[in-house]
Structure formats: structure tokens, C-alpha cells
C-alpha positions in Angstrom: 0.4 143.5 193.3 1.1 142.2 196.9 1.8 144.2 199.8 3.9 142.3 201.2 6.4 141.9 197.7 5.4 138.5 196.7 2.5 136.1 197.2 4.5 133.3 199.4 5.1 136.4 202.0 1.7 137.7 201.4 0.1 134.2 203.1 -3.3 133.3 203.2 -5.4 136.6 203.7 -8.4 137.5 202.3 -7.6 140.2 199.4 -8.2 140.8 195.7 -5.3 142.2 194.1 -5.5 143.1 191.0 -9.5 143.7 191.3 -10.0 140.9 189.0 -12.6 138.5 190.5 -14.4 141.1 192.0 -14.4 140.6 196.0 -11.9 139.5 198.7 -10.8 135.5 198.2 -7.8 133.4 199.5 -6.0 130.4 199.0 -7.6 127.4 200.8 -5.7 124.0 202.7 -8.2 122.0 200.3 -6.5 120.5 197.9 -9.7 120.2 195.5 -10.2 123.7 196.3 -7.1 126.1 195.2 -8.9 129.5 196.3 -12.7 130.4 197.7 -13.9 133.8 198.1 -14.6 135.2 201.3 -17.0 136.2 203.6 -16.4 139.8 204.2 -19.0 142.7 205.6 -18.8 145.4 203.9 -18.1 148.5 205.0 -20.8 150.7 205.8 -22.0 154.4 207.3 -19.3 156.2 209.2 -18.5 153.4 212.0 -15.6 152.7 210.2 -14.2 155.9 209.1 -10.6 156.5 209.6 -10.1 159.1 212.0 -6.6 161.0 211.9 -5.1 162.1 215.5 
């Protein structure tokens, strides 16, 4: 699910794993607050195409 192997390695990036809530969250430092999605662009046109070399 991880990248990384495990969530405690993975640390506090903005990701959505398994696809299940839909957009990129992450764990927060608020204790009231255990996770908060996150503000992400998306993607769009070909700006940000991958180009291979």
C-alpha cells in the first residue's frame, strides 16, 4: 500500500493509497484532527508530461 513498506516510514506526505477517500490527504500534528485532505493542483495539459531522455 505504501511505497515506502510501511506507513511509520512513509511519514506525513500527501497520498491516497488505496484510492479510498478519493484525493491526496495526510496525517496532521492536531491532535483533534487525525488526517485532512490536501490541497493539491491537479495536473493539467502537457506542462507536466514526463519526458524520457
Amino acid at each position: 500500500m505504501f511505497p515506502e513498506g510501511n506507513v511509520n516510514a512513509a511519514g506525513s506526505y500527501c497520498r491516497d493509497p488505496d484510492g479510498a477517500r478519493g484525493k491526496p490527504w495526510c496525517f496532521t500534528v492536531n491532535p483533534n484532527v487525525e488526517w485532512q485532505f490536501c490541497d493539491v493542483p491537479n495536473c493539467t495539459g502537457r506542462q507536466f508530461a514526463h519526458k524520457k531522455q
